[in-house]
N, C-alpha and C positions, 0 to 999 in steps of 0.2 A: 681501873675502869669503874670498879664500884663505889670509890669516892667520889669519881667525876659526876655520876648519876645521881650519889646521894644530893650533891651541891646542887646539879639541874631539877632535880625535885623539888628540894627547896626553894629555891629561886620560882619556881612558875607556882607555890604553892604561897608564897608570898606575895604575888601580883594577882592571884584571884583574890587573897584576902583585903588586901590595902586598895591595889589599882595600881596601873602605871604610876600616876599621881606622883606618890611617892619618890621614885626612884626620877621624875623630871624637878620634881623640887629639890632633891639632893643636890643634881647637876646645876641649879642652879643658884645654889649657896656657893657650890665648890667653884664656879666660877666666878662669883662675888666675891669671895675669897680668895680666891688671887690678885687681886689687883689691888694696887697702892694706891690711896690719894695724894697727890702731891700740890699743896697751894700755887693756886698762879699769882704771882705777885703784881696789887693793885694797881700798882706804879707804872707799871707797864701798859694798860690800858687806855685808848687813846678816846675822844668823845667827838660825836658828828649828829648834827642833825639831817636825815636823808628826806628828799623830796621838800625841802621849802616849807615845811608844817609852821599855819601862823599863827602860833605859841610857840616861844622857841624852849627845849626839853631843858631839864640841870641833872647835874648828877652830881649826888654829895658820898664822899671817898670815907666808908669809917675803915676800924681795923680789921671788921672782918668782912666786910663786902661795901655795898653801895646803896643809896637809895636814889630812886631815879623818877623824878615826872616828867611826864611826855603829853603831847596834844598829837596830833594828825586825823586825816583821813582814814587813814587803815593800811594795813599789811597785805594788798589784796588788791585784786582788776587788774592790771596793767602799769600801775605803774602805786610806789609808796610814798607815805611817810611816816615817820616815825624818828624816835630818838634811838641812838647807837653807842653803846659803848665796848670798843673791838681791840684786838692785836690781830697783825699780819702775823699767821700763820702756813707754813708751805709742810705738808707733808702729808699723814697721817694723823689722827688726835682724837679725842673721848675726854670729852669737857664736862663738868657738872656742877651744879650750883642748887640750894635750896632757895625758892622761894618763899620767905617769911609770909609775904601779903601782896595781896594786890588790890587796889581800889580802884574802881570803874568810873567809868564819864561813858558808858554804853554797855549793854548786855554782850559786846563783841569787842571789846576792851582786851587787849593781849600783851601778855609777856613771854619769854621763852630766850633759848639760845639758835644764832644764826650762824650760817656760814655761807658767808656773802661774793659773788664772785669780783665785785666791784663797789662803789660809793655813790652810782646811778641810780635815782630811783626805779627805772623798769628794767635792771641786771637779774642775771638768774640767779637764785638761791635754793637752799634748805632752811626752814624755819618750823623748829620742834616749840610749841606753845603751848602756854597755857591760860582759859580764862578766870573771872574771878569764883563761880562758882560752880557747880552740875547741872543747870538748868538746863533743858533740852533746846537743842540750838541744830538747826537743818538736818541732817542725819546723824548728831551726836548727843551722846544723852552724859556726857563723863565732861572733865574739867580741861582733856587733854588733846590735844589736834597736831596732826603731822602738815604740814604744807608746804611749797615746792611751785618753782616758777622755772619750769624746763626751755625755755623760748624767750629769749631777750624781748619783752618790753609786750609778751604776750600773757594772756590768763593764767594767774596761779590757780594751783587744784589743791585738795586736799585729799590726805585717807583718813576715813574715818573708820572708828571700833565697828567690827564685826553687826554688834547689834545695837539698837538704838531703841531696844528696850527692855522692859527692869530694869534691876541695879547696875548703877556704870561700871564699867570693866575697867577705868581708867578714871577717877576719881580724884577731885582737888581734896588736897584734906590741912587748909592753910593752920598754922605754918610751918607744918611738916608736907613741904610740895616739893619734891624733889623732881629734878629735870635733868638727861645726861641727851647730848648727842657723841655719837663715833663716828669716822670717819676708817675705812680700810679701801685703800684707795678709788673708786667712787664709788662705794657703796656707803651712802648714813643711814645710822640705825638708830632710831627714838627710842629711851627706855625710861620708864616709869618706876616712884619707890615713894615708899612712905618713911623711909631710915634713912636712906643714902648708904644702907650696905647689900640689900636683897634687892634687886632688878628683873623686872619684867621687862620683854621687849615689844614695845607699842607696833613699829615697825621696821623694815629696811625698804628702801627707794637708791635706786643708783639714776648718777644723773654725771655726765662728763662737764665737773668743773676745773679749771685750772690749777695745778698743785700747788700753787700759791694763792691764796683766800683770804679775806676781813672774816676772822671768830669773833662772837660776842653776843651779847646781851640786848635784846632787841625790845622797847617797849610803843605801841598805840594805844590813843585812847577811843581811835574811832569815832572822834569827836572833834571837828577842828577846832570847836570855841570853848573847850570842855579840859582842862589837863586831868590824866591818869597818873596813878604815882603807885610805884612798885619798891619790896625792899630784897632787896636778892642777895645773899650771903653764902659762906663756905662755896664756893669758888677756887674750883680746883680739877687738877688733869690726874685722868686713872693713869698707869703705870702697871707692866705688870712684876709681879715680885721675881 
């Protein structure tokens, strides 16, 4: 009994000193720490242009990821376009890829990873983004945006960071922009890194899509007469050890 008291003394005499803080940043190494990267192989990826965008996108295959220009409208209203590069995936999954760069044709110019219910332009999805820089942009003041089209061929919405002022909680910091979504079965969760081994998590959103989904890599320029061009590498599914 007296050692149990000494340890709980300790323990609450280290949380006035430090702060919780501590002890959530722990838990969240230790969970960075478990999980595997495993490369998704490039080969595998299949390429579409969604919504009729007229500039039509390319995607150039190197060894360790892609670079990709894209024209469109936008990721956004009711219905898309944009360039796509995806695999049919059915299950569960926790995707992730660093962002090298991204060059704009609009201050709303976007890249990120999607998980598409379909190859319609106004199907429902998840689309975890990023744009090319921190400039404050409608309630976000960071580089990072969750968004989400819960209603076939209805208004996407977004979540945006807590606050939309000072410094961004969610930060492009090119070309260390790391980008993950997971899926556990419908709930995705956005998370943000400047390593791609420490994770923050931007959000979770559930939204009942099909266990069978287009994953991938989703770029606009937001610009229909304007191409964007993005270079996205280490592309790869977590695993856990």
């Amino acid at each position: 009994m007296i050692k149990k008291n000494i340890i709980h003394s300790i323990v609450i005499l280290l949380l006035v000193i430090t702060g919780p803080g501590v002890f959530a940043q722990a838990n969240q190494k230790s969970a960075s720490n478990s999980l595997k990267s495993k490369p998704i192989p490039l080969a595998s990826f299949k390429h579409s242009d969604i919504g009729n965008p007229s500039i039509k996108g390319t995607v150039k295959v190197l060894n360790n990821g892609f670079d990709m220009t894209a024209s469109g409208a936008d990721i956004w209203g009711v219905k898309d376009e944009f360039n796509f590069i995806y695999v049919d995936r059915t299950g569960d999954f926790d995707i992730v890829s660093r962002i090298e760069s991204l060059t704009a044709a609009n201050m709303y110019t976007k890249a990120g990873i999607m998980a598409r219910e379909n190859l319609t332009p106004g199907c429902r999805h998840i689309y975890f983004q990023v744009f090319s820089d921190n400039n404050a942009r409608n309630k976000n003041n960071g580089g990072y945006e969750f968004q989400y089209r819960q209603v076939k061929d209805s208004l996407m919405k977004a979540i945006y960071p807590k606050s939309s002022e000072g410094a961004p909680e969610f930060p492009v910091a090119y070309p260390n922009t790391w980008i993950r979504l997971q899926r556990v079965k419908n709930e995705f969760t956005g998370y943000y890194s400047t390593d791609g081994k420490t994770w923050k998590a931007y959000t979770t959103y559930t939204i009942e899509l099909p266990s069978k989904i287009y994953l991938g890599l989703a770029l606009t320029s937001h610009n229909p007469s304007h191409m964007a061009s993005a270079k996205f590498r280490n592309i790869a599914e977590f695993k856990q050890k």
